[in-house]
PLY file of the C-alpha trace (Angstrom):
ply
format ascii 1.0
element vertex 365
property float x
property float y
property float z
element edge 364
property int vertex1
property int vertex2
end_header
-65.59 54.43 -36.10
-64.76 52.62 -32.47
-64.68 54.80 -29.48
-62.75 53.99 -26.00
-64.76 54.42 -22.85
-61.50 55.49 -20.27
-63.87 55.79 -17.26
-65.78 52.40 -18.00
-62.34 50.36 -18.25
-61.10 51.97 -15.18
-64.28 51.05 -12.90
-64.28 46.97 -14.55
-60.72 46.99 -13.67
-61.08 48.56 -9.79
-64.23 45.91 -9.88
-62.20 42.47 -10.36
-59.04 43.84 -8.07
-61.52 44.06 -5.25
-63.03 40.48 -5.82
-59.77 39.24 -5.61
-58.27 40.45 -3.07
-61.80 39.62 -0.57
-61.43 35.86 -1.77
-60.54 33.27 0.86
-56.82 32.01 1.53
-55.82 28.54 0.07
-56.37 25.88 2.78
-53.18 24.90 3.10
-51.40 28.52 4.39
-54.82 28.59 6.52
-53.91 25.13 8.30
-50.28 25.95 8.98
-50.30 29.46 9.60
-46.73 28.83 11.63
-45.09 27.64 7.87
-42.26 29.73 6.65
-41.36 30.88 10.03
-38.14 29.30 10.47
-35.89 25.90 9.41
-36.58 23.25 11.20
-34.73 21.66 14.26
-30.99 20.52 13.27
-30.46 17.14 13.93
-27.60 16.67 16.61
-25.71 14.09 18.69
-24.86 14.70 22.28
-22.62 14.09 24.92
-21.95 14.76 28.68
-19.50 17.26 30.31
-17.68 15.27 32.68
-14.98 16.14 35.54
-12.01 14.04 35.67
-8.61 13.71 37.54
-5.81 14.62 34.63
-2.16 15.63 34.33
-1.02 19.37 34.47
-0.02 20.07 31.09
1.92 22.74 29.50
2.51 23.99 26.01
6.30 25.19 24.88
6.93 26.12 21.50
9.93 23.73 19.48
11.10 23.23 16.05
10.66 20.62 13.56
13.73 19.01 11.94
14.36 16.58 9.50
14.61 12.60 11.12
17.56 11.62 8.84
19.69 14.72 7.26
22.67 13.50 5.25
25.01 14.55 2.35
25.45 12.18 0.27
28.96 11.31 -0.80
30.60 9.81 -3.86
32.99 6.81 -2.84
35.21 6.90 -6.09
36.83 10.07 -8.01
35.33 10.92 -11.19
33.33 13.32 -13.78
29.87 13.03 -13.81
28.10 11.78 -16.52
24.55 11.87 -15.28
22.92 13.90 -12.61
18.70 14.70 -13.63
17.57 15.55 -9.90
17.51 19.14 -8.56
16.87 20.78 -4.86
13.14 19.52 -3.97
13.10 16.28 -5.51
11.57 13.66 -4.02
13.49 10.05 -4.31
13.32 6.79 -2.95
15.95 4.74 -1.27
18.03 3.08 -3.87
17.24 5.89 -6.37
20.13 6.76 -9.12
21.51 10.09 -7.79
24.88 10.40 -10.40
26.21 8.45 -12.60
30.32 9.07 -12.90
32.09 8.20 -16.23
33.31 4.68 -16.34
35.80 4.25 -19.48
39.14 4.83 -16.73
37.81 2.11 -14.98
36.77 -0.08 -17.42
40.06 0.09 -19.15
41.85 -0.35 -15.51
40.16 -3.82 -14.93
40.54 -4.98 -18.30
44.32 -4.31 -18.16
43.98 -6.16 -14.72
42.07 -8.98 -16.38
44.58 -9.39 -18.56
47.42 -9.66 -16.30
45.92 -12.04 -14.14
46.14 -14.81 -17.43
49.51 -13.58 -17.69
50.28 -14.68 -14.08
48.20 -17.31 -14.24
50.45 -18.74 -17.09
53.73 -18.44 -15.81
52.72 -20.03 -12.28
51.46 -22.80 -14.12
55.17 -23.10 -15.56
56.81 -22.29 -12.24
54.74 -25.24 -10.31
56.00 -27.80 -13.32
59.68 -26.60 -13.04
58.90 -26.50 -8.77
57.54 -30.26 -9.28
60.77 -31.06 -11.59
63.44 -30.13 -9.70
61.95 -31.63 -6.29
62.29 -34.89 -7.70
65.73 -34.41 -8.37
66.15 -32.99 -5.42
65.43 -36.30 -3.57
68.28 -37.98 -5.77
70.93 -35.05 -4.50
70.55 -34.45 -8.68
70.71 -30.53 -8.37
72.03 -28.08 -5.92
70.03 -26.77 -3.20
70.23 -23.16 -4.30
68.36 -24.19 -8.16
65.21 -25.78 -6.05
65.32 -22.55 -3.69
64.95 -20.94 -6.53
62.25 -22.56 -8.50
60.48 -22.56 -4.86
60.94 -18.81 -4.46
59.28 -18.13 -8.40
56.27 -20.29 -7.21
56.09 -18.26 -4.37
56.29 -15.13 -5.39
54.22 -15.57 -8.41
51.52 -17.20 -6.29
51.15 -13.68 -4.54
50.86 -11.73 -7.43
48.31 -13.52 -8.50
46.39 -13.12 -4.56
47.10 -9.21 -5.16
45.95 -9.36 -9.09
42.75 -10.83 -7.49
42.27 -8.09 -5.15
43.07 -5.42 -7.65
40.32 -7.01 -9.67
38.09 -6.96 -7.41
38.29 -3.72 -6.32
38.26 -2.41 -9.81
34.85 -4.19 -9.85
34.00 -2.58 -6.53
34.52 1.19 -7.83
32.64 0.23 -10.95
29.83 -0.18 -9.14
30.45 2.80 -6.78
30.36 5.02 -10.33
26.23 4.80 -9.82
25.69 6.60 -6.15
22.42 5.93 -4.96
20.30 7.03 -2.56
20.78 5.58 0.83
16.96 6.22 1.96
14.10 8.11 0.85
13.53 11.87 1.23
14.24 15.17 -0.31
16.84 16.83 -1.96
17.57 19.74 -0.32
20.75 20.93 -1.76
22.91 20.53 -5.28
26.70 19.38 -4.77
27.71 18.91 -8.21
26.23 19.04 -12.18
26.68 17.79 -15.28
30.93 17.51 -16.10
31.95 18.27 -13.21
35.01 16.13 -11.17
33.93 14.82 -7.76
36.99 13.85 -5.65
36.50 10.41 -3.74
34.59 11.37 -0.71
33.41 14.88 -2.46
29.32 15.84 -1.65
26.82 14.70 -4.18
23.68 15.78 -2.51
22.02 17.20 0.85
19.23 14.64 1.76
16.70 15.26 4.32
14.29 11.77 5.48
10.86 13.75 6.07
8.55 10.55 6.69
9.56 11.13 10.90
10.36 14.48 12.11
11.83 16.08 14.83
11.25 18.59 17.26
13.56 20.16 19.60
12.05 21.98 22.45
13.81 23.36 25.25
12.28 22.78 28.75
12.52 24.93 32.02
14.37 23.22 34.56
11.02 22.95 36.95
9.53 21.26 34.54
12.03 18.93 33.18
12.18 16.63 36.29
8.09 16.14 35.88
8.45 14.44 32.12
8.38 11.04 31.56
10.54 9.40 29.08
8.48 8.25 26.23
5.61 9.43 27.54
3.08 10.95 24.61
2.62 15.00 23.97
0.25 15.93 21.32
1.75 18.68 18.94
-0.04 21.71 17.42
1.38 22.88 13.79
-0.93 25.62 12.95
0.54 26.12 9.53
-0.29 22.42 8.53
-3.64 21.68 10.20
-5.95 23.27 13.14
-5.91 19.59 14.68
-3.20 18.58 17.00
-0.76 15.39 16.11
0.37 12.89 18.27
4.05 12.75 19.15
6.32 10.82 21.83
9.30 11.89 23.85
12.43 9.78 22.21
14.75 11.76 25.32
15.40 14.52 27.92
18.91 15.66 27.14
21.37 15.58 30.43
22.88 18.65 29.55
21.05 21.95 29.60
21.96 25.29 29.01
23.59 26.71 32.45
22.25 30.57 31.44
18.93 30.20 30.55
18.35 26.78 32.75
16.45 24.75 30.08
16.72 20.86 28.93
16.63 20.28 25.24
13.52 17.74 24.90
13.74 15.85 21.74
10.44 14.54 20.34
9.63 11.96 17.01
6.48 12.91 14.96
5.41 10.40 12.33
4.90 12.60 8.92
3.78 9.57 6.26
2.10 12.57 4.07
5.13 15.32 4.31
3.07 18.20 5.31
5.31 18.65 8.00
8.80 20.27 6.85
11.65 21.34 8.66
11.88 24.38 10.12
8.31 24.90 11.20
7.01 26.02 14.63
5.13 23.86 16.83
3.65 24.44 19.77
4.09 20.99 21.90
1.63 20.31 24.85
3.50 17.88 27.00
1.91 15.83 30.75
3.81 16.69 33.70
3.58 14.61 36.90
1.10 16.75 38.92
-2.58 16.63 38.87
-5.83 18.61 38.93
-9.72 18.53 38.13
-10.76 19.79 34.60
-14.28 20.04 32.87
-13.49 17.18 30.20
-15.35 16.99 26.60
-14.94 15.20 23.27
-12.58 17.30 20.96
-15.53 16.96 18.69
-17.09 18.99 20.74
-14.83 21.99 20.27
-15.93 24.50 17.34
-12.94 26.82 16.23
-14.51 30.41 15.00
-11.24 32.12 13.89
-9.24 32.50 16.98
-11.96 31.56 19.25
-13.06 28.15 20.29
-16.27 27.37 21.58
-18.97 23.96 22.25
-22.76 24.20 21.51
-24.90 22.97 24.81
-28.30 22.06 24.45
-30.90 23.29 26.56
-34.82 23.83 25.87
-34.06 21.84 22.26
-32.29 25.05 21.13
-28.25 25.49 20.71
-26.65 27.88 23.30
-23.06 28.60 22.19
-20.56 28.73 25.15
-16.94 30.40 24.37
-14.30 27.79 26.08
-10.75 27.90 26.67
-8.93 24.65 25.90
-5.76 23.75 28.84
-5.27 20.15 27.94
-5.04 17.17 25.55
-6.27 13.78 27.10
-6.38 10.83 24.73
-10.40 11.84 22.79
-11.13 14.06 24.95
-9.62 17.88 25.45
-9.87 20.14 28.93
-11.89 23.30 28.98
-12.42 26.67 30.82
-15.50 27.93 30.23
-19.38 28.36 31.74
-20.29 24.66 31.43
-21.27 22.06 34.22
-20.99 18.59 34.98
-23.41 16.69 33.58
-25.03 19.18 30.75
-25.06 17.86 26.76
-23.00 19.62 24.55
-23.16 18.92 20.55
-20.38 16.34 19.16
-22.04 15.43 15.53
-23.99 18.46 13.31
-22.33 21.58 14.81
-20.35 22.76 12.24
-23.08 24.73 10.76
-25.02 25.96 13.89
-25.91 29.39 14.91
-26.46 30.04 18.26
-30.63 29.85 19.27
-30.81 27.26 16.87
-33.36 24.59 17.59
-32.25 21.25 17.19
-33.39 17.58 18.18
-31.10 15.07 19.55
-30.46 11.80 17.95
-28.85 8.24 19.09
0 1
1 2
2 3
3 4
4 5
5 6
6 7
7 8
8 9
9 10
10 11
11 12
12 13
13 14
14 15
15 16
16 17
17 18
18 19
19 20
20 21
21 22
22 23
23 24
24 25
25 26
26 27
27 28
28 29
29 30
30 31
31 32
32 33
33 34
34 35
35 36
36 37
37 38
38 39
39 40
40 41
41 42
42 43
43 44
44 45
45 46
46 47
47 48
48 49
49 50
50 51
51 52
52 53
53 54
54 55
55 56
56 57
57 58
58 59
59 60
60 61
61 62
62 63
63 64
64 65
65 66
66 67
67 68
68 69
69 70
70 71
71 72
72 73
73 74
74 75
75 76
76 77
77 78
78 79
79 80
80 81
81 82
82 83
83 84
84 85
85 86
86 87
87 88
88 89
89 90
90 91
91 92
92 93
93 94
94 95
95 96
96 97
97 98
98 99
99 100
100 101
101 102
102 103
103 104
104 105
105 106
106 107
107 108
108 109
109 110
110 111
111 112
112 113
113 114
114 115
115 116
116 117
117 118
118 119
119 120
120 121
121 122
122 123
123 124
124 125
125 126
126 127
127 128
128 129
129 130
130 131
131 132
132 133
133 134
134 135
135 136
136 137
137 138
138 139
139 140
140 141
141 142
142 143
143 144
144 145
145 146
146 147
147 148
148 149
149 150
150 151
151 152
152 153
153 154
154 155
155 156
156 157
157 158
158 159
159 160
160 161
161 162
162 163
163 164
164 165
165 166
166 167
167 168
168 169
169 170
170 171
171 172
172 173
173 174
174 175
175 176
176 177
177 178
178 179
179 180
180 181
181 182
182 183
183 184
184 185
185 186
186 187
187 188
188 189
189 190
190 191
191 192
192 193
193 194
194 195
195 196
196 197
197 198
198 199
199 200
200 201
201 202
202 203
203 204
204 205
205 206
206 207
207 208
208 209
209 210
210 211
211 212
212 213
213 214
214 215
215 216
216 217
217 218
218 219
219 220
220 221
221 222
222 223
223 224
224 225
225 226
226 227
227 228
228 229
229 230
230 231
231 232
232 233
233 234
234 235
235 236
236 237
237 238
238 239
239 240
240 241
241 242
242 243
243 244
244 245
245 246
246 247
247 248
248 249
249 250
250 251
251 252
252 253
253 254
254 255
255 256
256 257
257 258
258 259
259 260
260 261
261 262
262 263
263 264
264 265
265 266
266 267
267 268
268 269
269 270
270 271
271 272
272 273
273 274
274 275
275 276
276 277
277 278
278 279
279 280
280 281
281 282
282 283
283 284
284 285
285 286
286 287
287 288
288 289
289 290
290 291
291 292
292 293
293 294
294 295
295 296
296 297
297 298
298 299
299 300
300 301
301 302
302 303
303 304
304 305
305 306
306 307
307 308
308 309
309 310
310 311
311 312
312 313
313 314
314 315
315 316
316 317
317 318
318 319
319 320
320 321
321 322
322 323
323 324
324 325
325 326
326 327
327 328
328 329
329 330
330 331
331 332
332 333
333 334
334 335
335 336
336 337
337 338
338 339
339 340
340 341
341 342
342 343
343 344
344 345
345 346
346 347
347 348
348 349
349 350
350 351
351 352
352 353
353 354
354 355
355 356
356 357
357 358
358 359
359 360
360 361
361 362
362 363
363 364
C-alpha cells in the first residue's frame, strides 16, 4: 500500500520556488532597464510662427441658395403620358422630364400634310390656266377681267400654300415640344403634374434647382460694406458639411440696402461639384475688409480641432506642448491666431493628429 508524505512535498515545493526566484534576470531586461517605459518619440514635421501684415477680417453668417432655380414649363397643351421622376431626383441637362400624348397632333399634321398636296395640285392648274390666258391676253383674245381672275387664283392659292407650310411646320414644332426636357442639370425639388393629368400650354412641369454653384446671401453692416472689394475672395465655413472652410468670391454688393436695419445684401458664388452643399444651409462667411493689422500667422495644418476647441502642438525640449489658439483670419495656406505662441517657435504641421500633450517627438525634413 503507497503512502503520501504531505510535509515532504510541501518542503521540495518551497525548495525549487526559492531557486527560482534568486536566479539572475535575462540579459536583455538587464541591458535596457529603461524598456517598456514609454512609446517612442512621434515623428513630426515643423514649421515657424511668423508675424505678418494682413487684412481685418470679419465673419457674418448668410444663406446658401440654389445657382439656377427654375420651374420648368410645358410649351404645348396636353395629357401626360410619361412622367418617372419624383422630388429629389437628380437629372442631367437634356434629360426626358414628361412625355405628353401625341395622337391630336399627329393626326393634326397629317390632315395638314394632306392639304398641302391638295394645294399643291390646284396651283399647279391655276399657273397653266395663268400661263394660258396671258398669251391670249397679248392678242386682246380675252377680256381683262378673265386674266384678273386666273391671276388672282394663282395668287391666292400661292398663299395658302406659304400658310399650309407654316401650319406644318409648327405642327412639327409642338411635336417635338410633347417631350419637355430638362434645360440643365440639378434636382427636382418639386412635382407639378403625374401620370393623366392635362397640362395647359405654359402650365409647371417641375421645380428645378442647379446645385453644382451655390449661393449665399449675406447681409453686410453699412461700415463694413464700403471696405469690400468686388470679387475679392472670402473663405466660407459650413459646419454641417465639413470642419474645413471653402473658398468663395464676391459676384456683387447690392446698391440697395435695407434703410431700417442699414445692411447691404452681399451676394457670393460657391463652386459645389460634389452637392454637399444644399440650399438653405447656414454659413458663416469670413470676408477681407480694407484695413490692416499684425497677426501671429501659421499653416492651417497646424490647427488641431478638439470638439469646440482649436489648438497647435509647439515643440520644445523634443516633447509636444499643446497651446489652445483662437483663429481671427483666413489668409490664402495660412490662418491667424490668438494664443501664447511667439515669432519664430516650431509648431507641428504633419503627425499631430494623434498627439497628446508631453509627448516626445523628433522632427523630420
Amino acid at each position: 500500500m503507497l503512502t503520501f508524505d504531505i510535509k515532504a512535498f510541501f518542503y521540495r515545493y518551497f525548495l525549487i520556488a526559492t531557486t527560482v526566484c534568486l536566479l539572475p534576470a535575462p540579459a536583455s531586461l538587464a541591458k535596457d532597464p529603461a524598456k517598456g517605459k514609454g512609446p517612442p518619440p512621434s515623428p513630426v514635421q515643423v514649421a515657424i510662427v511668423k508675424t505678418k501684415t494682413v487684412s481685418t477680417q470679419i465673419s457674418l453668417v448668410g444663406t446658401t441658395e440654389a445657382f439656377s432655380e427654375s420651374t420648368v414649363a410645358s410649351e404645348i397643351s396636353g395629357i401626360v403620358e410619361y412622367f418617372s421622376i419624383k422630388e429629389g431626383d437628380y437629372v442631367k441637362k437634356g434629360d426626358l422630364l414628361v412625355n405628353l400624348k401625341e395622337t391630336e397632333l399627329r393626326l393634326r399634321l397629317k390632315g395638314a400634310v394632306a392639304a398641302k398636296k391638295r394645294i399643291q395640285a390646284n396651283l399647279q392648274n391655276a399657273e397653266k390656266e395663268l400661263k394660258r390666258v396671258s398669251k391670249l391676253k397679248e392678242t386682246n383674245s380675252i377680256a381683262e377681267k378673265q386674266y384678273d381672275t386666273a391671276f388672282y387664283t394663282y395668287r391666292a392659292l400661292s398663299q395658302e400654300l406659304l400658310q399650309n407650310e407654316s401650319e406644318i411646320e409648327l405642327l412639327k414644332y409642338e411635336n417635338k415640344q410633347q417631350k419637355v426636357l430638362a434645360p440643365f442639370s440639378g434636382f427636382v425639388a418639386k412635382e407639378h403634374t403625374q401620370i393623366g393629368e392635362w397640362i395647359n400650354k405654359g402650365g409647371p412641369v417641375v421645380t428645378l434647382l442647379g446645385l453644382d454653384k451655390v449661393q449665399i446671401t449675406v447681409d453686410v453692416p453699412e461700415r463694413y460694406s464700403v471696405l469690400l472689394a468686388p470679387q475679392s475672395n472670402v473663405n466660407v465655413s459650413i459646419k454641417s458639411v465639413s470642419n474645413n472652410p471653402f473658398s468663395g468670391k464676391i459676384y456683387s454688393v447690392l446698391p440697395q440696402g435695407n434703410p431700417d436695419s442699414r445692411t447691404f445684401p452681399v451676394r457670393i458664388y460657391l463652386a459645389n461639384p460634389d452637392h454637399k452643399i444644399k440650399g438653405g444651409m447656414e454659413a458663416m462667411v469670413t470676408f477681407n475688409l480694407a484695413t490692416e493689422i499684425k497677426a501671429l500667422l501659421v499653416p492651417k495644418d497646424a490647427v488641431v480641432t478638439a470638439g469646440d476647441n482649436r489648438l497647435v502642438f509647439m515643440v520644445n525640449d523634443g516633447k509636444a506642448i499643446s497651446v489652445p489658439v483662437k483663429i481671427i483670419g483666413y489668409y490664402d495656406g495660412d490662418v491667424a491666431v490668438v494664443g501664447n505662441l511667439k515669432p519664430g517657435i516650431q509648431v507641428v504641421i504633419r503627425g499631430n493628429e494623434r498627439l497628446r500633450p508631453g509627448q516626445p517627438v523628433v522632427v523630420q525634413k
